[in-house]
Each structure stands twice: as C-alpha cells, then as structure tokens.
N, C-alpha and C positions, 0 to 999 in steps of 0.2 A: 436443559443445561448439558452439555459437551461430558462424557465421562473420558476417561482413558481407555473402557471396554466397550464403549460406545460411539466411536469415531465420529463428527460430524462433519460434514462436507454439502457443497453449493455449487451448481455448477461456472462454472469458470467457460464462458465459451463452450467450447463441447468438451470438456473435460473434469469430469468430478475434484474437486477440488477442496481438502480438509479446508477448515475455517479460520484454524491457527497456523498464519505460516511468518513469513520472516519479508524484513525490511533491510534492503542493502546499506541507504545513505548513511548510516551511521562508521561503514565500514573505510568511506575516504578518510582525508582532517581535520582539520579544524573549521568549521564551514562548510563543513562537505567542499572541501576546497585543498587540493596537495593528496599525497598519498598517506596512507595511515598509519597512526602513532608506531604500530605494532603487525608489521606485516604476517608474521608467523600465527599470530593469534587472531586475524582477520581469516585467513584460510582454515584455522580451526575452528571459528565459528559456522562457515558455511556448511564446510563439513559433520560437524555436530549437527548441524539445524536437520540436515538430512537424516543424518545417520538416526535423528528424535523422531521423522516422519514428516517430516516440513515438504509437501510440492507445490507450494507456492512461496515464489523470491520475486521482491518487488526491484525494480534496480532502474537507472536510466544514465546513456552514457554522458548527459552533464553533470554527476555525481563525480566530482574530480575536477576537471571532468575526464573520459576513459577510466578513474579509477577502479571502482566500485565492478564495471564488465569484464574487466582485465580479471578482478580476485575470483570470479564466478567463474570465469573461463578455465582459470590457474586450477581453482579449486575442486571442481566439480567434472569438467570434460572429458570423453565423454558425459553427458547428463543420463540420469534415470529416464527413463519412458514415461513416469508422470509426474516428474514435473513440470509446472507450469514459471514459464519467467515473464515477467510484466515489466516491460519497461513505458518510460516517455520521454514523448518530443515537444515541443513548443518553444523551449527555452535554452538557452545557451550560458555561460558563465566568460563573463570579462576578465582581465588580466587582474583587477582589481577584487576579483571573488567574488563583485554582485552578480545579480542575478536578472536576465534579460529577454526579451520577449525575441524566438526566433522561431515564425512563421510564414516565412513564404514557403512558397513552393521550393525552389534553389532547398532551405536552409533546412527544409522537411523532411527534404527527398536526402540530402545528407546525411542529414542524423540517423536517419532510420538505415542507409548503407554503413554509419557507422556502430550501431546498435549489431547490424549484424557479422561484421566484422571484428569488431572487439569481444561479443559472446562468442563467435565460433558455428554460429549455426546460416542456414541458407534462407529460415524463415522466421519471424519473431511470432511466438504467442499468443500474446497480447500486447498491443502500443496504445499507449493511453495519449492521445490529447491533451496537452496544458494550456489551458485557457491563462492567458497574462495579462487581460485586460487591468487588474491589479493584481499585484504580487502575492500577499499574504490573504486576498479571499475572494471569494464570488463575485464580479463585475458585471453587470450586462452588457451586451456585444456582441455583434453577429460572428458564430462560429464557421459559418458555411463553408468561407473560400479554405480555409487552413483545413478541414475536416473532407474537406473532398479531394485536394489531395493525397490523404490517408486513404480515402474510399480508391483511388488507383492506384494506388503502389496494392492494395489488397489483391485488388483486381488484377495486378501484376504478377500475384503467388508469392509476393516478399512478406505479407502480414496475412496473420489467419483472423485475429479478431479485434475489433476497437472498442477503445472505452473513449471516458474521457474525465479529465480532474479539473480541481478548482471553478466549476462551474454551477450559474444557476438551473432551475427545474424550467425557463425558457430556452435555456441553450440545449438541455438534454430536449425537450421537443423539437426544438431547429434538429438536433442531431439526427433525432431517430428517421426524422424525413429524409437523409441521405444516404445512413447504412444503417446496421445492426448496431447498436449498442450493449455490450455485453456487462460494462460492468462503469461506475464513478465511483472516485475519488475524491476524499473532499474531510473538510478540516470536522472531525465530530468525538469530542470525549463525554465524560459524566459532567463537565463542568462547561462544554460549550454545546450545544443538542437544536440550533439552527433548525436542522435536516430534519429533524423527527417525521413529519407530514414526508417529504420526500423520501426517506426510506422504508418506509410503508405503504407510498407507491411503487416506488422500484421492487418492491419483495410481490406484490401482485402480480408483475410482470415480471418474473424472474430473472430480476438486472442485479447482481452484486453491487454491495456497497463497501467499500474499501475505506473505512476511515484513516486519515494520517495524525498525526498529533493522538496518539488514543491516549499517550500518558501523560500530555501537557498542557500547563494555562490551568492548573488549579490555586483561586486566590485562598490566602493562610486557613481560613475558616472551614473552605472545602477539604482540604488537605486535610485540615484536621477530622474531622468528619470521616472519610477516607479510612485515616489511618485507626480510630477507632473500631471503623468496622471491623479490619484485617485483623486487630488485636484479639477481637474475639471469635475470630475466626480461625484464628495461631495460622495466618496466611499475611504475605506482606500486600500493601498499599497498589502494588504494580499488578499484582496478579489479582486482587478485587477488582482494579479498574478495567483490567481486561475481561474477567468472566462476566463480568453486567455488560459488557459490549456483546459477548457473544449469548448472554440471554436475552441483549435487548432485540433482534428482529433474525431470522433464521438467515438472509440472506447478507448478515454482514461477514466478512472476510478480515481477519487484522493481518497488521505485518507490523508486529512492534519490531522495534530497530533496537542492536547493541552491537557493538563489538567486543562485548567480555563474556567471555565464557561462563562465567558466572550468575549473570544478567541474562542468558538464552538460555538455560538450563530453567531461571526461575519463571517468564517467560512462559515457557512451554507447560511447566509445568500446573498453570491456570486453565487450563481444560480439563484436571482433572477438581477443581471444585467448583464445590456446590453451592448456591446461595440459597440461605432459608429466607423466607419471607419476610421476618423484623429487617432482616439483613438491608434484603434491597428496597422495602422502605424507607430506612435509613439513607440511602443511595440517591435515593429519587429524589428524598428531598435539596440536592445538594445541585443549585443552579448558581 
C-alpha cells in the first residue's frame, strides 16, 4: 500500500510515473460538454494537483471539446519535466453533446494535431486509442486500421507512446501485433471488476492499467458497505475506493477526476492509507 513517505509509481511508457495522479474530464460542464462551471477554480485544481505531486493528467481534446487542453495549457505551461499528459482520440462530440466514434485516418490525424495544439507541446506523451465499437463498454472489433494510423503519426515524432481504452483482451492482442502498447484504459471499480484476469495479465507484462469510473456504479448496498468501512477507518468512502485500487494490482494508475478543491485535496490524500485486512475483506466482498 502507497504511503506518503513511500511514493509509488509504474512505469508510464518510459517514464516513472506516481500511481495517483489526476483526471481532466471533470474540469469542462456539464457533460463534459461547454466550458466550466468555475474557471478560476478549474486552473486551481490543476495547479494543486501538481503542486500535491500529481505527474500524471489524463485529458483529451473531445473533453469540451478543446476544453479541458485549453485549462492544462492555461494552467500548467510551461510543464514540469515529469509530467506525463495522456490524452485520446477516437471520438469526437456533436453539437448535441453525444458522443461519436471518430476514426479514420483524416479525423485521427486531426485530433491528434489538435491535441497538440491546444496542450502547447510539439509531441503528445501518451495517446490512447478509443475503441467505440460501443460507447459505454468493450465491443469486439478490429482495431487494426484506426491503431495503425496512431502507429505513423508515432513514427512521425508527433506521439512518443500508445495506449489504448474501452477495449477487449482480443483487441489489446490485435494491438500489440502493430506497436507497443504501454498502458489501457477501461471501466474497473470495487463494484464492477470485469478486468480482474486482464489486469493481471497486463501487470506481467508491464502494461498499466488506467481504470475510469474508479468512484462509480456502486448499487445502495455496496455503497453502504463502502461507507462502513471508511467509518471505521475515520477515512471517507472515496478515498477507500481509491486505496483498494491501488492495493489491488501494482501496475494500476488512477486519475479520479474533480473540479473542487476540496474533492482533490481528499483524492490525493488516499495514498497515504492504509488497509488492514478485516478492512479489505470487507471490500472484496462487495460485487
């Protein structure tokens, strides 16, 4: 378990990277859709997150969309030397705020010039792949043609490392047969644990696993459940569910998301406890 005098970290592509870092989408509106309730206190989160030790920020510029790379660019630019920025591409946002699968080549190679445009830098990080065969979870479906354009714009010098999100443990083999895969993204808290098998494959091969959702989709029971444990742990509900993520496999990575100051202070402050045994017990049992 993660202390505060015991830093954990994984590597991220080639870069060591702590385990608790931060989540942009929360920093656009409503929907991750329009700019943010509170602009002044969207640039002092980012800046807190840093200034706590945060070098990893998850972001992507359909988050607005340009929202979210705008507040990071505003916020942070120049960057520190290690941090790591993750964004992705696959998807684009209609006038209506849904959410849309945008994968060719043309809409790839856009995004990704607009990814580095809107950050400010000449290279991205890390670009993760959104799989949108369906929206809200894993699909099967060949990734190949959309992932090999990613593989040349790499090849180009505009991207140092690929991941890839929402996808199955067939797409991550399609993948790995075309480039590196350094890290997936993909829906896993205490209450929905799909991946278990696959993130202890990927922690083998040291591929991060980047869960989204780490604080949601718990039904009344779990919740309750949850919030017992926190009580006797004089820790709240958010910051249990995040420390049993990062006891559950070394190579997981969060980015819980907030825009309150409040909410990222508490956040951050889950790496520094501890779970006893009853605890995550307790924990385990809660599907």
């Amino acid at each position: 378990m993660p202390r505060i005098n015991e830093p954990a970290a994984f590597p991220l592509g080639d870069r060591a990277t702590k385990r608790l870092g931060y989540g942009a989408m929360q920093l656009a509106g409503p929907g991750v859709f329009g700019p943010p309730r509170d602009p002044d206190e969207a640039l002092a989160v980012l800046r807190e997150a840093v200034a706590g030790g945060v070098n990893h920020i998850d972001t992507s510029d359909f988050y607005g969309p340009h929202t979210t790379n705008r507040l990071i660019r505003k916020a942070l630019h120049p960057y520190p030397d290690d941090l790591v920025i993750v964004t992705k591409v696959g998807a684009r946002r209609g006038a209506d705020a849904s959410w849309l699968p945008a994968c060719s080549a043309q809409e790839l190679t856009q995004a990704v010039h607009d990814n580095l445009r809107n950050l400010g830098v000449d290279v991205l990080d890390v670009v993760n792949l959104r799989s949108m065969f369906a929206i809200h979870e894993p699909a099967e479906g060949s990734i190949g043609e959309p992932l090999s354009v990613l593989a040349e714009l790499q090849r180009k010098g505009l991207v140092r490392h690929i991941g890839l999100s929402n996808v199955t443990p067939a797409q991550i083999e399609e993948g790995r047969g075309i480039c590196e895969i350094v890290c997936v993204q993909n829906h896993y808290n205490l209450a929905h644990r799909t991946d278990d098998a696959l993130i202890d494959a990927l922690a083998h091969r040291d591929i991060a696993y980047v869960p989204f959702f780490p604080l949601g989709g718990f039904a009344a029971l779990q919740s309750s459940t949850l919030s017992e444990v926190a009580r006797g742990l004089g820790a709240t509900p958010r910051q249990v569910a995040l420390a049993w993520l990062l006891r559950r496999a070394p190579n997981i990575l969060l980015i819980p998301g907030t825009a309150s100051l409040a909410h990222l202070r508490e956040n951050l402050a889950a790496a520094e406890l501890d779970l006893p045994e009853h605890a995550v017990a307790a924990l385990e049992a809660i599907r």
